[in-house]
SERO-4910 file (N, C-alpha, C, O; in steps of 0.05 Angstrom, whole numbers):
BEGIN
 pado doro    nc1    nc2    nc3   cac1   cac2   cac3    cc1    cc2    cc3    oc1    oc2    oc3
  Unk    A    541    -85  -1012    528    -90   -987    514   -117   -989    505   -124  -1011
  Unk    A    512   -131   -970    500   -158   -974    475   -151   -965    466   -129   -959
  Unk    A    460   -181   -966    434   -169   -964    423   -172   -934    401   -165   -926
  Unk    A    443   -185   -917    440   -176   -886    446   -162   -876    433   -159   -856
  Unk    A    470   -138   -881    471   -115   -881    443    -97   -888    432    -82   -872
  Unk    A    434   -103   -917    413    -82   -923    395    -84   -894    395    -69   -875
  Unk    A    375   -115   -900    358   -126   -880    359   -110   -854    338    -99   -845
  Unk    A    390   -109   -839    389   -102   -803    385    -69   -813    378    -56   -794
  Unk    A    388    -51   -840    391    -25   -833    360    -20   -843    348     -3   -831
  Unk    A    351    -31   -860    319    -36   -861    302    -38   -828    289    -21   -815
  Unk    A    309    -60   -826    295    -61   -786    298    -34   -778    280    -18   -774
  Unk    A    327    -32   -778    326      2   -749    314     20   -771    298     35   -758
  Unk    A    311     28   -798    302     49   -803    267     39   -799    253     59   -799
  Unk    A    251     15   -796    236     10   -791    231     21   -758    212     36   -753
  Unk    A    248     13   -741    250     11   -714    239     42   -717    215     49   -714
  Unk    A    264     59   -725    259     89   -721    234    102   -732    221    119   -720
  Unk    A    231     93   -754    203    105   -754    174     98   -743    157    116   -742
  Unk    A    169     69   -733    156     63   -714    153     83   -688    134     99   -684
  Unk    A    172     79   -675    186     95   -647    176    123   -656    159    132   -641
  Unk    A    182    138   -676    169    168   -671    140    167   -681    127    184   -670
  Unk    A    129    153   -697    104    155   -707     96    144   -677     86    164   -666
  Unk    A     96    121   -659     79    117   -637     80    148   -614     62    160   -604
  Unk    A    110    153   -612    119    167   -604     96    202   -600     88    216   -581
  Unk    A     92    199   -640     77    224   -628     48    219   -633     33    238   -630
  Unk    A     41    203   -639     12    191   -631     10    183   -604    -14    179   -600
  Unk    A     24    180   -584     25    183   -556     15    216   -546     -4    222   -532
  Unk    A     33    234   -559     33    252   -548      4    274   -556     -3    295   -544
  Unk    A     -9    259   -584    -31    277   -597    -51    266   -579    -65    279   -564
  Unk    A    -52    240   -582    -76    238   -560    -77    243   -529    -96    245   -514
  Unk    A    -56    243   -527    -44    255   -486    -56    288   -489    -68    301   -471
  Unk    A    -50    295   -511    -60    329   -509    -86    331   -519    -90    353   -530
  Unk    A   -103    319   -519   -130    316   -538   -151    299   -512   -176    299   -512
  Unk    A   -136    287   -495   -148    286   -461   -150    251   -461   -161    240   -441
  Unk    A   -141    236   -480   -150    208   -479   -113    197   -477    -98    185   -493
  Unk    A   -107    207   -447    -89    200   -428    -78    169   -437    -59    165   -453
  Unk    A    -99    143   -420    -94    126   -418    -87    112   -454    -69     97   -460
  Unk    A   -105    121   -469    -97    106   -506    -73    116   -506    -60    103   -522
  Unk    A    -54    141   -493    -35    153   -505    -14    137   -495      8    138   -506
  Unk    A    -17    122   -474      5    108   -450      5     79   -471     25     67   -478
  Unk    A    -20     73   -476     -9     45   -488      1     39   -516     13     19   -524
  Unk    A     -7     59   -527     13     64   -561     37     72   -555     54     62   -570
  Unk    A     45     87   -538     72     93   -529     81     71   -501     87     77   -478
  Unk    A     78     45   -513     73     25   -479    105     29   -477    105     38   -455
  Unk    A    126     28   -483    158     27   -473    160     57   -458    176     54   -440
  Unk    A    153     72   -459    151     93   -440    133     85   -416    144     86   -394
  Unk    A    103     76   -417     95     74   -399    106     51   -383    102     54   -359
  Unk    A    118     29   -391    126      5   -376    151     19   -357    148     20   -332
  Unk    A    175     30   -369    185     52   -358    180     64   -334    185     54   -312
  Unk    A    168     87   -339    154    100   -321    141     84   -294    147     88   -270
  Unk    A    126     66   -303    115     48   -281    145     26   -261    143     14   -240
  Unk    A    160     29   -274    189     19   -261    203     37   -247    224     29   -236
  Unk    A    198     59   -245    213     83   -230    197     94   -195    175     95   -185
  Unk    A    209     96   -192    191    106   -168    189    131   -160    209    140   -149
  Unk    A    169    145   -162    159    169   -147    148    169   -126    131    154   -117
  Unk    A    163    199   -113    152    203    -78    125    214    -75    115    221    -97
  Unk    A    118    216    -65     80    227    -57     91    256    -43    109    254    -26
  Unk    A     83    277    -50     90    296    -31     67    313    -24     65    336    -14
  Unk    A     47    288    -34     19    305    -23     13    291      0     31    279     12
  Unk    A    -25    289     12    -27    272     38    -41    242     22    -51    239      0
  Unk    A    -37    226     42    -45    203     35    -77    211     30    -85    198     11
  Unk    A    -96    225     39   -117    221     20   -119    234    -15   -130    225    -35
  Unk    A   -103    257    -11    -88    264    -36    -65    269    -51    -57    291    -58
  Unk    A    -57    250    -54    -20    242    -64    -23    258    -94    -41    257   -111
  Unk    A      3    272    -93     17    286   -106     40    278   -119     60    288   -107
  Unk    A     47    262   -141     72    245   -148     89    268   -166     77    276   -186
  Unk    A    114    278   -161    127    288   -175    143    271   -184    149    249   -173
  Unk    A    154    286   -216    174    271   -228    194    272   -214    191    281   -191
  Unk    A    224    261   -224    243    253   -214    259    256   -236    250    260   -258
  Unk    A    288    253   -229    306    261   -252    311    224   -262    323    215   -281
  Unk    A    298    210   -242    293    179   -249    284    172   -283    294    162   -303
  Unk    A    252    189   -273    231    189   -286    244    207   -324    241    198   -346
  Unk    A    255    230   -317    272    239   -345    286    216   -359    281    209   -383
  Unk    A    306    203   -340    314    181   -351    307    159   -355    325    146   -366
  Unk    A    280    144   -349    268    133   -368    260    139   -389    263    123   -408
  Unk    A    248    164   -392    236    170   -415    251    174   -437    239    172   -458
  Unk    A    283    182   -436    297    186   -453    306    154   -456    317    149   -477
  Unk    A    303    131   -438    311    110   -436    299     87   -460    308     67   -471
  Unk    A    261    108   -462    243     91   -478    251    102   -504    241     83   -517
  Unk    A    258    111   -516    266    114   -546    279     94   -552    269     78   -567
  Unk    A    311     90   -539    319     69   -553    314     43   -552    321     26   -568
  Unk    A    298     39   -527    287     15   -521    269      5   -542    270    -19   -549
  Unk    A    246     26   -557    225     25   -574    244     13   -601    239     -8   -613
  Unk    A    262     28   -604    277     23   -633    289     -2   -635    284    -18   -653
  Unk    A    308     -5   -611    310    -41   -612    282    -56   -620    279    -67   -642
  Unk    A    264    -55   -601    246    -73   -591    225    -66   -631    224    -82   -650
  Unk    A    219    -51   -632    211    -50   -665    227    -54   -678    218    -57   -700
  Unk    A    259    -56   -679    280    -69   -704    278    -91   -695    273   -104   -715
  Unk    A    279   -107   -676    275   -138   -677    256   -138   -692    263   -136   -716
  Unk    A    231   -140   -688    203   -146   -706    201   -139   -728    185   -150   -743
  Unk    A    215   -123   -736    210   -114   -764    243   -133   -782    245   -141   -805
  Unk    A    254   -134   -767    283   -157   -777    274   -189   -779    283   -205   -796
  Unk    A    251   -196   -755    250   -222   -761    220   -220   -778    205   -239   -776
  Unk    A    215   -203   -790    189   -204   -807    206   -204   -833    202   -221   -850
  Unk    A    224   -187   -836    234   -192   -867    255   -214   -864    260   -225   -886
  Unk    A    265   -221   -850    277   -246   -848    258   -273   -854    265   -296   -859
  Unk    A    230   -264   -851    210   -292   -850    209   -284   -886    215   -299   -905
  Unk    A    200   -260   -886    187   -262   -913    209   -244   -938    208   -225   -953
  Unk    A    223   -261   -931    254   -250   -947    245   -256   -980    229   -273   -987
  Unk    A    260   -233  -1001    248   -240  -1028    278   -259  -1035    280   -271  -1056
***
């Protein structure tokens, strides 16, 4: 194996474990009531989400946003998005500080 081979499978196993550790530190603090910290450790879901559009099916003084089968597919959309987006960073960090 060369050592750019090793390097890119280093990144994604970096990538991947990034992605579930934010992943479920998103979800401990979403269930523990500190909502908004849980959206920005998990920000590729929330950027997501905020790109989809939901209908109001409540009244305009009290809107009611249901999901969407949109909204499923971002969310399944943010995993691999996270894994790229943390294997770049973690590829050009050992690419900087290569032994």
């Amino acid at each position: 194996m060369t050592r750019l081979s090793v390097r890119v499978l280093m990144a994604v196993g970096i990538g991947i474990l990034v992605t579930a550790g934010t992943a479920a530190a998103s979800f401990l603090l979403s269930s523990r009531g500190a909502d908004s910290i849980g959206e920005v450790v998990f920000w590729p879901n929330t950027v997501l989400q905020a790109l989809t559009p939901a209908p109001n099916t409540g009244t305009p003084d009290h809107p009611l946003y249901e999901g969407t089968p949109l909204n499923l597919l971002a969310f399944l959309a943010s995993f691999p998005l996270a894994v790229i987006l943390y294997g770049f960073v973690a590829y050009v960090f050992l690419r900087r500080f290569k032994t």
